[in-house]
Steps between C-alpha positions, in 0.01 A plus 500: 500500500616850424555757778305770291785714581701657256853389491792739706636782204753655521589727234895655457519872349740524151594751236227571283519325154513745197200539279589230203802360665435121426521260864523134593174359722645251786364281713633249816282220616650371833324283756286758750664788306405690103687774399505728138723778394539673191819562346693663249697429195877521734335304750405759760165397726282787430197362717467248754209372694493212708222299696457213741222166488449184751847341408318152503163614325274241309259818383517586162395830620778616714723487234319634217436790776909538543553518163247764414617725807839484388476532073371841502754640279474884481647481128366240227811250459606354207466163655542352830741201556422287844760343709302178675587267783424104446445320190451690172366438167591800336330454167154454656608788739374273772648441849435107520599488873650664841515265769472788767190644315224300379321704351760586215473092379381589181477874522421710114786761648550611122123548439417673846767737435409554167169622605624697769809699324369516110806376411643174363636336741825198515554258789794323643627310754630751746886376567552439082373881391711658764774408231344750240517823782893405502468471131363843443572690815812323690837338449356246215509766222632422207540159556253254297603197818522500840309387813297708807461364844279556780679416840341508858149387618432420147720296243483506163703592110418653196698419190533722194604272217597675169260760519241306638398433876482077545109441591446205361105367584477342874865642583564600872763737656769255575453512861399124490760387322671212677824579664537185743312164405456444872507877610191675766152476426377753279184654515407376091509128714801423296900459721789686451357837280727803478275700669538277837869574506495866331240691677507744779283228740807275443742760621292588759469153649857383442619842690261381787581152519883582519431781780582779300401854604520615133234379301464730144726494245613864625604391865681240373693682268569763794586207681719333254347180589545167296101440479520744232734346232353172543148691421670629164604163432137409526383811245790402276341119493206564255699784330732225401216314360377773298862585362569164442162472248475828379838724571394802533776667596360788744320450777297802671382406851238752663402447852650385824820498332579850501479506847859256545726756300767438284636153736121346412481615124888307430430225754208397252699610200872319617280127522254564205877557296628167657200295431537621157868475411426237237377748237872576453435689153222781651537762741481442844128606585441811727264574782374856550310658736203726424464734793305801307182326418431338853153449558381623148681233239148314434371812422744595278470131327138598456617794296767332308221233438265770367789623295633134342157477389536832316 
């Protein structure tokens, strides 16, 4: 049952767009959390709104009231691009499932939004299209291959292949790739996924069951405690993986990484360069990390999305 309340808004004050000036619709579909922005052709957020729903809702209605709250662009955009948690089809611009939120199994997000913005409107899996905002706004310009990866609560990589972000039908994140055959429970059911070993609830527990006082990746790089190279040994695991299949080259990682420093960033760089010393005749691949974009790198995939289909 819905509330019948309307979802919390809050709304962020920007510089006014010029009459004409063409700008980029975005949207970010997180469990318990919607927000939309509008931004420009450099990749500045113009306008931002944000609002809140039941993170665990079943009713339709909470989030189609979220979304409405949130998408009411003050300027017609040329097209919005959505950023979405869970499972994706893209083409159908359908969410096909969130475990945290049932009532986006299945959810039209494409059509609603449609509706709502007057605008066409392109869906993708949230962790994959936050390679396009590095694409067009951040350290992956110019470059037609490289990969962008979300580190912290949530796991997950976005590969630009030639030109073309890798979304093939039913693909995931990598978060659930397997790293250990006989590894933790994961919370897919399955043993040993990347995400058990890679996540901020694994640091978090390992720095507790050892007695540690420092327990983020920033106390333990103030601390200069071991707990935090064997966690970018962990990180560099599935980064391996995707090097090994794909070689990318570059590596962005957004998140909880920026908050180790320069010691985290080459600790994950030094073992994903070991791990991949066999490719003898190609450069050894990089890791970079994007500090400007912080919170606002879906968004900014959502406008790169807008603009790939352009």
């Amino acid at each position: 049952m819905s509330t019948g309340e309307r979802p919390a808004l809050r709304l962020v004050p920007a510089p006014a767009v010029e009459p004409g000036a063409p700008v980029l619709g975005a949207v970010e579909l997180l469990p318990g959390r919607v927000r939309a922005a509008l931004v420009d052709l450099s990749g500045e957020l113009l306008w931002r709104a944000e609002a809140a729903y039941p993170r665990g809702t079943a009713d339709l209605a909470e989030i189609d009231a979220a979304l409405a709250e949130v998408v009411r662009f003050p300027v017609q955009p040329m097209g919005v691009g959505v950023a979405a948690a869970g499972l994706v089809d893209a083409a159908a611009g359908v969410i096909i499932e969130v475990n945290e939120v049932p009532a986006l199994h299945g959810y039209p997000i494409a059509a609603v939004l449609a509706g709502l913005a007057g605008a066409p409107v392109h869906v993708e899996h949230r962790a994959r299209l936050q390679v396009l905002g590095d694409r067009w706004f951040g350290p992956g310009r110019g470059r037609s291959t490289f990969a962008s990866v979300s580190t912290g609560e949530v796991l997950g990589v976005g590969i630009l292949y030639d030109g073309e972000v890798l979304a093939p039908p039913g693909g995931r994140s990598g978060a659930h790739m397997t790293v250990a055959a006989s590894g933790r429970p994961c919370t897919c059911g399955a043993r040993g996924c990347w995400k058990t070993v890679a996540t901020t609830p694994w640091l978090r527990a390992e720095a507790e069951r050892r007695g540690l006082g420092a327990r983020t990746v920033h106390e333990l790089a103030e601390a200069g405690d071991p707990l935090l190279d064997e966690y970018a040994g962990n990180i560099a695991l599935g980064l391996v993986n995707i090097q090994q299949l794909f070689a990318p080259g570059l590596f962005v990682l957004h998140g909880e990484a920026a908050e180790g420093g320069e010691r985290f960033r080459a600790a994950i760089e030094r073992r994903l360069r070991e791990d991949s010393s066999w490719a003898t005749d190609a450069e050894p691949p990089q890791v970079l990390v994007n500090t400007g974009a912080a919170d606002d790198i879906a968004l900014l995939g959502g406008a790169g999305l807008v603009l790939s289909h352009n």
